[in-house]
N, C-alpha and C positions, 0 to 999 in steps of 0.2 A: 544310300549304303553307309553303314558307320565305318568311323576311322576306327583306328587300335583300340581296344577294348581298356585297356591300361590308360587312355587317357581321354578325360575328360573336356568338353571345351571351354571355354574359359571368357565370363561373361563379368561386364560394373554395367557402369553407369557414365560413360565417359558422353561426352556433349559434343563431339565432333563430327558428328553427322554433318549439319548445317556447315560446316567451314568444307566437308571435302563432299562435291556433291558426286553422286551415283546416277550413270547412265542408264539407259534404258535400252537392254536389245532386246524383242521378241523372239521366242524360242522356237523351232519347229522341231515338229513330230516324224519328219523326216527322215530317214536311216537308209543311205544307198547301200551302203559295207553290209547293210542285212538281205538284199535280194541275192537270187540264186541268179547261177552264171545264163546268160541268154535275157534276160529278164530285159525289156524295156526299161526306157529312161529318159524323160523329157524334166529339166529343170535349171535354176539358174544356178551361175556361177560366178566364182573372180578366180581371175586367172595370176595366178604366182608367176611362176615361170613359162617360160614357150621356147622350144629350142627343135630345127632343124635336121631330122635324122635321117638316113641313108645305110640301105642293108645291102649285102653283098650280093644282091641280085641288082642293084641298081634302085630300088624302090624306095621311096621319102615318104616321110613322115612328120606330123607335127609331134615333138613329145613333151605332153603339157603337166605342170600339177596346177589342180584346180578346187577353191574351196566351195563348197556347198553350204546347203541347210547342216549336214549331218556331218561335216569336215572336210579334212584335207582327204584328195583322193588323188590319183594318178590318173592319165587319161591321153591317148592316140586320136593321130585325124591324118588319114590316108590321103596324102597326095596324088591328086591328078591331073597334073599340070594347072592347078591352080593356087597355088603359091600364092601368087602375089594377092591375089585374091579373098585369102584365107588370114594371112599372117597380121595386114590391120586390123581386122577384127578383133584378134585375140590379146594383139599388142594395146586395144585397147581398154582389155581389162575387166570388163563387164560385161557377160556374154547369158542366151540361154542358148541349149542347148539338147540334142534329141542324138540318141544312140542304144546303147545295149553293156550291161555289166559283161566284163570279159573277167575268167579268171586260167591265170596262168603261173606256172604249170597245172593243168588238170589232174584231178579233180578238188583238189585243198590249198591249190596256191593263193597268191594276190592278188585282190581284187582291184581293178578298172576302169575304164571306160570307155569304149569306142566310140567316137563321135561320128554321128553321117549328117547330121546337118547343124549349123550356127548362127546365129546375127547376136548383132550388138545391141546391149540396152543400157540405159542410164544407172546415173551412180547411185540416184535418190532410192532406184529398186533394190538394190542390192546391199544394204546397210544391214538387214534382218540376215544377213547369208553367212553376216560372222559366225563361227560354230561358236556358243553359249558354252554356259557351265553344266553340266550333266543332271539328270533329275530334276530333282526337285531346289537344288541349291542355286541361291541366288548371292548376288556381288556384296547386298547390302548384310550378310549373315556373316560374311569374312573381315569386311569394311568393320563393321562392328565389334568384335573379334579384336582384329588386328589393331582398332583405338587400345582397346583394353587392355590387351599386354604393352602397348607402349605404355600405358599409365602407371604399369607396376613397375617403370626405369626412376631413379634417379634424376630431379631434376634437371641437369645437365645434358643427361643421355636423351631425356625427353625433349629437350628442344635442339637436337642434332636429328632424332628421328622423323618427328612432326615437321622439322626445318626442310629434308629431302622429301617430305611427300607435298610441302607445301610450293614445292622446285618440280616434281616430274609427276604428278598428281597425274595429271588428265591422261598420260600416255601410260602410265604405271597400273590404271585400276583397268583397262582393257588390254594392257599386253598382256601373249604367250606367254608361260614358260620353256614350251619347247614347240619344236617343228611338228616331229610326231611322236617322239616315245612318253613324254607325260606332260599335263595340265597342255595342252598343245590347242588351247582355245582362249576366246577373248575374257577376258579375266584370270587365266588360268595361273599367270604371275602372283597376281593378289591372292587367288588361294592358297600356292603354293608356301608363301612367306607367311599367310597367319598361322597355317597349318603346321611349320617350320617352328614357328614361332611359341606355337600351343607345344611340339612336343618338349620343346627347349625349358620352357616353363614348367610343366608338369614333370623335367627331370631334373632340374633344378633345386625343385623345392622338398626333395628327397633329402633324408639324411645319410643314408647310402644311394646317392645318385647312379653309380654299375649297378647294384641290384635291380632300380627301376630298368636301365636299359637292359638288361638281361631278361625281362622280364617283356619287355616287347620285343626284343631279338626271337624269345622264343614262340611268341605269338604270331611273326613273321614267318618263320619253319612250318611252322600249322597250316600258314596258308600255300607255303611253298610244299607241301605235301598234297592238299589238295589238289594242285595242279599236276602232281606228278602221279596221282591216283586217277586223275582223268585220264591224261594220256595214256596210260596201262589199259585202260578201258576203251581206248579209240576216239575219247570227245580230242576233237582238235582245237587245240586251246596255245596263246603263248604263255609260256613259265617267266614271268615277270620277275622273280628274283632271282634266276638264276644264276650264276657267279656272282651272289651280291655278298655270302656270308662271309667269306675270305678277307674281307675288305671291311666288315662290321666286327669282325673277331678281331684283328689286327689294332682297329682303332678303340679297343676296351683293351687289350693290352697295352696300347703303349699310354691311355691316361692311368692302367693299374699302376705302373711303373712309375708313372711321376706322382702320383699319391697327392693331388693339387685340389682345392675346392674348386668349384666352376664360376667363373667371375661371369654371374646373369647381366649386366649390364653391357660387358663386353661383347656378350655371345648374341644377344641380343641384336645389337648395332652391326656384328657380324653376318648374322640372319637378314635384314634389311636391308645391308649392301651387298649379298654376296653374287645374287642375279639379278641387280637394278641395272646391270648394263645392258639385259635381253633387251630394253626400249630402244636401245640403239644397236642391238648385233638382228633384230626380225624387226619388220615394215609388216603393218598391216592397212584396210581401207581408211581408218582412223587415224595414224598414226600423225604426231604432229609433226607439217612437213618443215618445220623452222626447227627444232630439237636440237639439232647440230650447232645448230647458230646460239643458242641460247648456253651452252656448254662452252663453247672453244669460239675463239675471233674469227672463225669462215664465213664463207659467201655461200649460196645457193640452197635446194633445197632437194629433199630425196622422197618420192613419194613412191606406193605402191598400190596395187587393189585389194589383192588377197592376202592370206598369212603366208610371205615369205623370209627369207636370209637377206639382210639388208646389204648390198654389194662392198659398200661403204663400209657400214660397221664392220662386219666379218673381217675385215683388214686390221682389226685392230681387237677386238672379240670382245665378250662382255665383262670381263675380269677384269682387265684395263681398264675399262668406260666406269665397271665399281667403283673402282680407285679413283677417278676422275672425279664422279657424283661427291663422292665423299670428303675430299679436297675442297669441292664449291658446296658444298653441303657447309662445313666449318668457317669457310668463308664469307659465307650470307650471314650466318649464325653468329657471327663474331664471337669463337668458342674453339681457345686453346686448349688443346689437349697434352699432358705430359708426352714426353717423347717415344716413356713404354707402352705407354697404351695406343700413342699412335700409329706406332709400326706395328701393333698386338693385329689391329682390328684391320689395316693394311694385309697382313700376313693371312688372315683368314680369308680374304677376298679372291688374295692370289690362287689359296693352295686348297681350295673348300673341293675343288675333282678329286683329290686324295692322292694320286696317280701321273707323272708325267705324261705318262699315254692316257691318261684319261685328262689332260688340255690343262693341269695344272702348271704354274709356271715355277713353283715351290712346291715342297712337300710339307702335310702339319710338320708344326716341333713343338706346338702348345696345347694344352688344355683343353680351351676354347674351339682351339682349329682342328683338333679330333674328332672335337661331341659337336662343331656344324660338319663336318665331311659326313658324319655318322647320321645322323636328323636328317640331312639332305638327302640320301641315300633311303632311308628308311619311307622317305614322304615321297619320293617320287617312285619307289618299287609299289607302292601300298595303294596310290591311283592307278598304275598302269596296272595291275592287278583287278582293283574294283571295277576298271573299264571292262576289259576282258571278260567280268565276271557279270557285271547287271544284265545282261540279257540269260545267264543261264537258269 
């Protein structure tokens, strides 16, 4: 599926393939979210979470989420007195599994899983069960990409950027960018930031840069009309932009207001760190279990199976852990930065959710930290969108 019509992606010649190598998952054809409710189900899993429930009749439950071939899904295992029974299994992570899609409420709610039967299988099986990139797109298409706009930085900027990938490289090109509202698969981090990164680029290089964003604001609308043309129709579909404009208007008025050019080097480095802490706020089967150790002077280690909330990080969230990155990012780099730019690209990390309720710790007050709240916004409605969209 293409991105914005308005922008193009953005290809050199950069030679750093060889320095940052690309993994290898195989994809499946797979799609549980697409069977109808009742439909059998035998397949493997990793198990995120597993948690203990009890209903006001007395009756227990396992309530699990669980990733597959086709993603994160959600998924029940009826207790009957076997408990004890049940719960190493699942505690250990790697499981197959036979039951039936449940969807609830009927007939158009959330889809499921019921589990009636389990055992445990090895971790070597379940390496393929990471949920992949969508389509046809692959790791090495963004990897290549994402060289490229760093090569159009400033010197300096270029060996601050290359310097953090060459620091969280391995965990960074297979992490989320989210649990389940977008790029919510392995890789989906590296897409999300060259994609970031592309639109930042292509508004940048505008000489009226609001016209170019006006100009995919309203391309946006287009789509958010679409979805609101279905639903008038009965297709059941999510409206993925919804309450997004409010927040994309506010942030072109307050850069019309400061009448500032847009510092690409800045915005850039801003892009790069501003979700590099997801490597440490989700654990996946991948994840490097030293990561912790390698940032901060602790001990021990934090492993997981599937793509979950990493108990650890979340205590501390991935805005913070940006800030951190970027700290030991400068520090490996041997690379002072003035003190306006340092708390500029700081300030973008903190306050890139736009919104106190939306998990920022600041609000923008710059230039930069508008047009990433805006970019940010704009690339994660525009997947959770196309996802929604490629089967219709």
């Amino acid at each position: 599926m293409n991105y914005y019509q308005q922008i193009d992606s953005v290809t050199g010649l950069s030679t750093n393939r060889e320095r940052f190598q690309i993994p290898h998952i195989e994809k499946s054809k797979e799609r549980l979210d697409q069977l109808p409710d009742g439909a059998p189900v035998q397949t493997k899993a990793l198990v995120s979470t597993v948690e203990v429930r009890e209903g006001k009749s007395g009756a227990k439950w396992l309530q699990l989420s669980v990733t597959t071939a086709s993603g994160m899904m959600r998924a029940k295992h009826w207790l009957r007195g076997n408990e004890s029974e049940l719960l190493p299994i699942y505690e250990s992570g790697v499981i197959e599994l036979s039951g039936k899609i449940d969807v609830y409420p009927k007939p158009d709610g959330a889809k499921s899983i019921t589990i009636d039967r389990v055992q445990p299988i090895s971790k070597d099986e379940a390496i393929s069960l990471l949920p992949g990139l969508p389509g046809d797109e692959t790791m090495e298409q963004f990897a290549d990409e994402l060289f490229s706009l760093i090569d159009t930085l400033s010197p300096t900027y270029q060996q601050i950027a290359y310097g953090l990938l060459d620091f969280v490289w391995d965990d960074f090109v297979l992490s989320p960018a989210a649990l389940y509202h977008h790029h919510n698969y392995a890789g989906g981090l590296l897409k999300h930031t060259a994609c970031m990164l592309r639109l930042g680029y292509r508004i940048q290089e505008q000489d009226d840069y609001l016209a170019m964003v006006f100009r995919v604001i309203k391309e946006a609308e287009q789509l958010h009309k679409v979805d609101l043309w279905n639903t008038m129709n009965g297709v059941k579909i999510e409206q993925a932009y919804k309450g997004t404009f409010e927040s994309l208007y506010a942030a072109c008025e307050a850069m019309a207001e400061r009448k500032e050019p847009l510092n690409w080097d800045e915005l850039a480095l801003g892009i790069l760190f501003h979700d590099i802490g997801k490597i440490y706020e989700y654990s996946h089967l991948l994840s490097s279990p030293n990561r912790f150790e390698k940032l901060s002077p602790v001990e021990g280690t934090s492993e997981t199976t599937g793509i979950s909330i990493n108990p650890l990080g979340t205590l501390i969230g991935h805005m913070p852990y940006g800030g951190l990155l970027f700290e030991e990012t400068l520090r490996r780099a041997d690379v002072r930065l003035s003190i306006d730019v340092h708390h500029r690209i700081w300030h973008m990390i903190l306050s890139h959710h736009g919104k106190r309720e939306w998990g920022s710790s600041v609000l923008p007050m710059t230039t930069e930290a508008w047009m990433l709240h805006l970019i940010d916004l704009l690339d994660a409605r525009y997947e959770k969108w196309a996802r929604a969209h490629e089967d219709l």
